[in-house]
C-alpha beads as a LAMMPS data file, in Angstrom:
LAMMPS data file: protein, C-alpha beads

243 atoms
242 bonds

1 atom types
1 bond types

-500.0 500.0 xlo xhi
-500.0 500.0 ylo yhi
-500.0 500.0 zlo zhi

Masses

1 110.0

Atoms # bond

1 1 1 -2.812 18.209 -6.623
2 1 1 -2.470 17.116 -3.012
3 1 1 -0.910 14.146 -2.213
4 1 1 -2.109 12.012 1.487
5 1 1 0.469 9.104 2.511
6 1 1 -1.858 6.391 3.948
7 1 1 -0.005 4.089 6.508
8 1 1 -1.594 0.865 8.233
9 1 1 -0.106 0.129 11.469
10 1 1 -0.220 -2.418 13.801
11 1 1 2.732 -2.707 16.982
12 1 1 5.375 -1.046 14.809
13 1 1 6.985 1.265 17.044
14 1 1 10.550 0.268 16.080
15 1 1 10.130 1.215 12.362
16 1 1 7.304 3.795 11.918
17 1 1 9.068 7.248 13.158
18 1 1 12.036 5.920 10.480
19 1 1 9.530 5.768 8.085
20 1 1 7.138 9.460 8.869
21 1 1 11.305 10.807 9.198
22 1 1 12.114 9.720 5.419
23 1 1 8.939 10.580 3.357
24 1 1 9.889 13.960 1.725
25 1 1 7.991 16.685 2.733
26 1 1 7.983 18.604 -0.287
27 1 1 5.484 16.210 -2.221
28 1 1 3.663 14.802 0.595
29 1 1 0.761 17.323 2.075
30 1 1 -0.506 14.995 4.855
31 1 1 0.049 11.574 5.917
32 1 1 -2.087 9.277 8.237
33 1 1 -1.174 6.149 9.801
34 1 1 -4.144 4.096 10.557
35 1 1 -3.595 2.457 13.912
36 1 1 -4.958 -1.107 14.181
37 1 1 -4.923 -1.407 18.111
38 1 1 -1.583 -1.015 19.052
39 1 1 -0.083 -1.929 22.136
40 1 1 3.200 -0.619 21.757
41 1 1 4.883 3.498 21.291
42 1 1 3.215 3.236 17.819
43 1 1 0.509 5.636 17.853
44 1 1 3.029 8.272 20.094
45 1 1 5.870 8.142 17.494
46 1 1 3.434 8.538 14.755
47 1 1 1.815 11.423 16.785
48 1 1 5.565 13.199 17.005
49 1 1 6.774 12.453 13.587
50 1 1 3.637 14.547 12.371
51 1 1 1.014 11.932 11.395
52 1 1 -2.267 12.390 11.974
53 1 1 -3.469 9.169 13.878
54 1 1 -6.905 7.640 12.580
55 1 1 -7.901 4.949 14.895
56 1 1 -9.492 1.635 13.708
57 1 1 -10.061 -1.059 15.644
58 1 1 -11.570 -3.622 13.803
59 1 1 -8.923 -6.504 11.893
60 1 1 -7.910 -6.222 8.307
61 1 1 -5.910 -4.769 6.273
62 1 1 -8.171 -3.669 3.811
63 1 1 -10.735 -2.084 6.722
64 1 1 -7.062 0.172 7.558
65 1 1 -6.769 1.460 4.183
66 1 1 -10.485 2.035 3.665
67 1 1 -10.298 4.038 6.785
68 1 1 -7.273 6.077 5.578
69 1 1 -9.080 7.095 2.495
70 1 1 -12.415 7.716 4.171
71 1 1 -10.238 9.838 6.717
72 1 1 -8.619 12.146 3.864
73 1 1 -11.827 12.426 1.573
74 1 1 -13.483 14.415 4.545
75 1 1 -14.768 18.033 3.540
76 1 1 -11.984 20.356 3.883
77 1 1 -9.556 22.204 2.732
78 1 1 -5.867 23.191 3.194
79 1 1 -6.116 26.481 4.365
80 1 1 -2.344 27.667 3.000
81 1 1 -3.387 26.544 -0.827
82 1 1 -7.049 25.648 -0.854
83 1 1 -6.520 22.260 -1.751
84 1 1 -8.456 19.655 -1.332
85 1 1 -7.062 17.138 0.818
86 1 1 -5.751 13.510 -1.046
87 1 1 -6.419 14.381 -4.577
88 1 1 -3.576 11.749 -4.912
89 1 1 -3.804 8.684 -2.335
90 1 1 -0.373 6.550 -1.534
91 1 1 -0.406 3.430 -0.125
92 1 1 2.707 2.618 2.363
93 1 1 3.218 0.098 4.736
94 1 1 4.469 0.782 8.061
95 1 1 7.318 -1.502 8.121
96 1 1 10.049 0.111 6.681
97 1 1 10.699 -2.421 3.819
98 1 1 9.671 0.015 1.369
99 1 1 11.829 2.960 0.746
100 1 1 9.667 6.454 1.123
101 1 1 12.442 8.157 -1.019
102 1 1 10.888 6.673 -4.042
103 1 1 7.257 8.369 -3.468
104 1 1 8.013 11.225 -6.106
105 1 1 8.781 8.371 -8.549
106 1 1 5.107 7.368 -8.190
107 1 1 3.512 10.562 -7.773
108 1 1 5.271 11.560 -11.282
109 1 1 2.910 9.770 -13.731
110 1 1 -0.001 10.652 -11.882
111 1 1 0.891 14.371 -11.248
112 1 1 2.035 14.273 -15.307
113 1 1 -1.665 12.543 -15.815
114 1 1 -0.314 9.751 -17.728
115 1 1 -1.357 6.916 -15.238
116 1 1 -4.807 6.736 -12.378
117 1 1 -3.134 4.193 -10.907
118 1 1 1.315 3.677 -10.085
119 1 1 2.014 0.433 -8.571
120 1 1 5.541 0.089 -6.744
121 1 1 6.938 -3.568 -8.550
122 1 1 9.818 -4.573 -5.750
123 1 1 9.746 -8.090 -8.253
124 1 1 10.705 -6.151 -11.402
125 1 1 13.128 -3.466 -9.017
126 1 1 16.229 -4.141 -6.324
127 1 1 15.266 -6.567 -3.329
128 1 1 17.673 -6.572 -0.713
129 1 1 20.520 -9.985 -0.558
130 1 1 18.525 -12.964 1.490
131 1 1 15.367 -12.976 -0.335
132 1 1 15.391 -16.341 -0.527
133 1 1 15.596 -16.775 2.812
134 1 1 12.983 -16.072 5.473
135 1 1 15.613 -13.875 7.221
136 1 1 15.532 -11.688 3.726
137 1 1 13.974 -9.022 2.365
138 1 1 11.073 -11.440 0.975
139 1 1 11.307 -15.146 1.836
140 1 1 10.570 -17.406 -1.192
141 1 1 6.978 -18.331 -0.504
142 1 1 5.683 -14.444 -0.202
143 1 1 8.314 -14.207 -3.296
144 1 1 6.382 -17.111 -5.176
145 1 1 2.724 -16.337 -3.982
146 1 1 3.277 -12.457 -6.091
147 1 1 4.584 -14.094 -8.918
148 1 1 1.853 -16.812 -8.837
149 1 1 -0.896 -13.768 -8.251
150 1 1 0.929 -11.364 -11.089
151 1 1 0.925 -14.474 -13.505
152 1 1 -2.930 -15.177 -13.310
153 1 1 -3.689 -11.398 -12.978
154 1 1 -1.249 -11.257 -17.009
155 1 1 -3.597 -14.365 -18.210
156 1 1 -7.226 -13.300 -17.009
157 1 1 -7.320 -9.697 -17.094
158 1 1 -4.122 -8.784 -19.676
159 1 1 -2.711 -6.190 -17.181
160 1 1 1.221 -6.753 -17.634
161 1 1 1.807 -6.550 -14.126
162 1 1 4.676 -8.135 -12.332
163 1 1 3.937 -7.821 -8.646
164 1 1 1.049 -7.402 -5.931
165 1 1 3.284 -4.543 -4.204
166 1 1 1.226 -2.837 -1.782
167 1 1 3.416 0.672 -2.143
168 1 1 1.192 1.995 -4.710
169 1 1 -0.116 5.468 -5.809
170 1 1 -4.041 6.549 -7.501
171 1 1 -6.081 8.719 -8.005
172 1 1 -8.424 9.534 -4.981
173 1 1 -11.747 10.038 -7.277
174 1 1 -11.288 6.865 -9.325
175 1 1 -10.476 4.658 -6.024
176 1 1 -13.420 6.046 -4.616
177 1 1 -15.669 5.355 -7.711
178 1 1 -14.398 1.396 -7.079
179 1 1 -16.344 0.637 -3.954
180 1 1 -13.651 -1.120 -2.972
181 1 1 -15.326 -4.547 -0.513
182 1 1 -12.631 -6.529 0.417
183 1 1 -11.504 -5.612 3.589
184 1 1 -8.536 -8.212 4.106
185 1 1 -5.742 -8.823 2.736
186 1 1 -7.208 -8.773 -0.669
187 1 1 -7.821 -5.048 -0.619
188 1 1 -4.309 -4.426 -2.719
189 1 1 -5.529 -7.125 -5.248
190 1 1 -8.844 -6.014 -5.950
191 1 1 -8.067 -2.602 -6.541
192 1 1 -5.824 -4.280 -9.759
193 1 1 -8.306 -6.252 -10.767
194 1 1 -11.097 -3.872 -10.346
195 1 1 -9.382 -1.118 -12.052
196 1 1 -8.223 -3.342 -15.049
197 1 1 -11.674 -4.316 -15.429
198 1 1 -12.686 -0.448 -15.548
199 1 1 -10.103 0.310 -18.417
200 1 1 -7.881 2.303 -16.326
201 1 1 -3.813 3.343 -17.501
202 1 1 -1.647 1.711 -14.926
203 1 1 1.778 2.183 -14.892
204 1 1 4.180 -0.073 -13.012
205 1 1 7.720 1.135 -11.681
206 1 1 10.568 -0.687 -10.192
207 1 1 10.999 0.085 -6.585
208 1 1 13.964 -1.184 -3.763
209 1 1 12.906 -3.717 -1.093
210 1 1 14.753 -4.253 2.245
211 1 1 13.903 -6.262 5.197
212 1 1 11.324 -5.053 7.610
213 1 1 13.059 -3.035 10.397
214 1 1 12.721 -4.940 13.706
215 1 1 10.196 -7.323 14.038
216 1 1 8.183 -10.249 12.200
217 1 1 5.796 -9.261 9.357
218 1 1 2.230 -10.511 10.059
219 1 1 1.954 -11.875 6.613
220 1 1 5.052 -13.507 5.047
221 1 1 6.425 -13.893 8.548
222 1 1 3.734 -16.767 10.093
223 1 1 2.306 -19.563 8.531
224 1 1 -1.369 -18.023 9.061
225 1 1 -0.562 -14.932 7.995
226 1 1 0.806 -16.251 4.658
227 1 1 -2.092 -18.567 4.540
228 1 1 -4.742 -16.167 5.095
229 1 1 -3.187 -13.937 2.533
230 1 1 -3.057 -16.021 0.035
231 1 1 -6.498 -17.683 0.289
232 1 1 -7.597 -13.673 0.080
233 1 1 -5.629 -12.646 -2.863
234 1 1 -6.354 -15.734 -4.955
235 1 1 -10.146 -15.655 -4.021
236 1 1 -10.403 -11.877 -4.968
237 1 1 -8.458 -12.359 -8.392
238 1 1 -11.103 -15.433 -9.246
239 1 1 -14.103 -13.661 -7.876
240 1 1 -13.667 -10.402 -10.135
241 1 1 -12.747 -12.619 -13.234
242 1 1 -16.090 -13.774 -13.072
243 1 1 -17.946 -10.979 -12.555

Bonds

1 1 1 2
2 1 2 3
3 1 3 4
4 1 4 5
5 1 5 6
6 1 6 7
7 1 7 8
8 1 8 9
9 1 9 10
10 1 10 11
11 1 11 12
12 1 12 13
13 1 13 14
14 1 14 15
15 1 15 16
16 1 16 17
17 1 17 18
18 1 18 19
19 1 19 20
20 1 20 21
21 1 21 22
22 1 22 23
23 1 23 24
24 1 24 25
25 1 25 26
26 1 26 27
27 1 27 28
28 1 28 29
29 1 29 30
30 1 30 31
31 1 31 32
32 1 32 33
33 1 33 34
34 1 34 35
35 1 35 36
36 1 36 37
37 1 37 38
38 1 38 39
39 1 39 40
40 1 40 41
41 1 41 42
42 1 42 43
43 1 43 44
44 1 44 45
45 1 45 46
46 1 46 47
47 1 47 48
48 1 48 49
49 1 49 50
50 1 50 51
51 1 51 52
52 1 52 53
53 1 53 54
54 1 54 55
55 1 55 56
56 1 56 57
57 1 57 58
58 1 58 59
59 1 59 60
60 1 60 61
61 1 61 62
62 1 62 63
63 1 63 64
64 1 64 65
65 1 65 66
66 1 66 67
67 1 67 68
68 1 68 69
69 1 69 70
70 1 70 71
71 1 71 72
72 1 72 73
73 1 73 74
74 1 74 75
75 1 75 76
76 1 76 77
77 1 77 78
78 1 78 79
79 1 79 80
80 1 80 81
81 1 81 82
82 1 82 83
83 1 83 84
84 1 84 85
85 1 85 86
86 1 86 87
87 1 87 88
88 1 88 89
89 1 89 90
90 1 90 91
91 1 91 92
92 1 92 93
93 1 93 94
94 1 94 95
95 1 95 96
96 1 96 97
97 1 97 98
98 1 98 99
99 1 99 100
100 1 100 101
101 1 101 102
102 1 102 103
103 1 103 104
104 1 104 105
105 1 105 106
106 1 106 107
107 1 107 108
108 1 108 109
109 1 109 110
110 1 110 111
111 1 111 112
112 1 112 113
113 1 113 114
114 1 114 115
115 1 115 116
116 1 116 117
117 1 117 118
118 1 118 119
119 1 119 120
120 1 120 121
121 1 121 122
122 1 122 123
123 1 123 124
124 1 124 125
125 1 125 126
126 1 126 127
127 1 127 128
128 1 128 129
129 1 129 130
130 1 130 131
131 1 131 132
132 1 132 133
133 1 133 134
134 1 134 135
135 1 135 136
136 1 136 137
137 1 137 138
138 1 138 139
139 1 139 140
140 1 140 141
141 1 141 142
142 1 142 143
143 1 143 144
144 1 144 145
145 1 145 146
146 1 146 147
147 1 147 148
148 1 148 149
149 1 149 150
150 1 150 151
151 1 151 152
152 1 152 153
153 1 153 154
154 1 154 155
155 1 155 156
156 1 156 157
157 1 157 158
158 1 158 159
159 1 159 160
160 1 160 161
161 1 161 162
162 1 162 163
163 1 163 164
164 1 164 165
165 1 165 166
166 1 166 167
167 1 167 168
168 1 168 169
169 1 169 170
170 1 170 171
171 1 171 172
172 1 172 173
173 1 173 174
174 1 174 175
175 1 175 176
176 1 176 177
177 1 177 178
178 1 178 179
179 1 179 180
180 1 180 181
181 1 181 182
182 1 182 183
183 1 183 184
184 1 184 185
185 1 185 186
186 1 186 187
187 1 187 188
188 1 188 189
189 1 189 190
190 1 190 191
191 1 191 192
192 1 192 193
193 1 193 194
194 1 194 195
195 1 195 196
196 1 196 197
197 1 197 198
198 1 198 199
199 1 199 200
200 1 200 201
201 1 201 202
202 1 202 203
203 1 203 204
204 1 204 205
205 1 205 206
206 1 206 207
207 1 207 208
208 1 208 209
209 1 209 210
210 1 210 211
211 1 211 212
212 1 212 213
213 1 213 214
214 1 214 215
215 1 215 216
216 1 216 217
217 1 217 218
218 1 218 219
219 1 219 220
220 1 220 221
221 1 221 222
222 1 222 223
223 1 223 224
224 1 224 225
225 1 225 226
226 1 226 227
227 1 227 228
228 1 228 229
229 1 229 230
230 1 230 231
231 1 231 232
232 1 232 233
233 1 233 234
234 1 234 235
235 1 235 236
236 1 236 237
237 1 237 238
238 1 238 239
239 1 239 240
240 1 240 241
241 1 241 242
242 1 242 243
């Protein structure tokens, strides 16, 4: 099975060639980093460290992944193997928080096809000293909001999950067969839901989580972002329990 790394990026130039540089290249076929606009070196870097740049300029999260996947589902093949491109999708932010060394740890369920979906738990795993802090790994609120999410995800779907963690790893068929529609920030958290809802084996693993490399996260790190996020994550997790 091929494997495609999908990376949204927005104005990371400081941390996205450390991240392409430690993804290991011997389980990882392609990798595309979405670029959301940037103003900065980020779509350059990306260009040298060997990603293939897919260019969306319309806001939201969600619309960056969507465009990832649409990008590697195209019709063709690896010419070396004959593979079709992103049999296995994985989700990785652009940051540098999480640590690419621990892809073949979620790759390994799918690839052993004991899992269509791996989520990366940094809640259940090692986050970096300060996390309590907003100069940590993850300040308390963005700390509180996953617990608050993975709590009513546990009560009103039964999926013992522990965190929203966007590092994540499925199955490129069944994602596609979600018609995924939320194209914010609730894109991570109706993929869950959704997939709980469809019956599907996910398997959660304990991953490390360090602070962002350079920068302020658009999210945790401003009061909108945090905000917006929440409003998204808490409206998708209601909307879906109701359906």
């Amino acid at each position: 099975m091929s494997v495609t790394v999908i990376i949204p990026a927005l104005n990371e130039e400081e941390s996205i060639g450390q991240v392409l540089a430690s993804i290991p290249a011997d389980v990882v076929d392609e990798i595309i980093v979405v670029d959301g606009g940037s103003s900065d070196g980020t779509v350059s870097i990306a260009r040298a460290g060997g990603a293939r740049v897919v260019h969306e300029p319309r806001r939201g999260y969600g619309r960056a992944c969507a465009a990832g996947v649409h990008a590697a589902s195209a019709d063709n093949k690896h010419p070396a193997d004959n593979k079709n491109p992103g049999d296995i999708m994985l989700f990785l932010d652009a940051d540098g928080a999480d640590d690419p060394g621990q892809i073949p740890d979620l790759l390994a369920p799918l690839l052993a096809k004991r899992a269509d979906m791996v989520l990366g738990s940094r809640l259940a795993g090692e986050i970096a000293p300060g996390c309590l802090s907003s100069a940590g790994a993850m300040p308390w609120h963005q700390r509180f909001g996953n617990q608050l999410a993975a709590w009513l995800i546990r009560r009103l779907y039964g999926l013992p999950i522990t965190d929203l963690s966007p590092f994540r790893a499925v199955d490129r068929e069944h994602l596609l067969g979600l018609e995924m529609e939320e194209m914010g920030y609730g894109w991570p958290t109706e993929m869950i839901v959704k997939a709980s809802r469809r019956g599907w084996h996910v398997v959660e693993i304990p991953v490390r989580y360090r602070p962002r490399i350079g920068g302020r996260s658009k999210i945790s790190g401003t009061v909108r972002g945090t905000a917006l996020a929440t409003y998204d994550i808490l409206r998708t997790i209601s909307r879906y329990a109701r359906g």
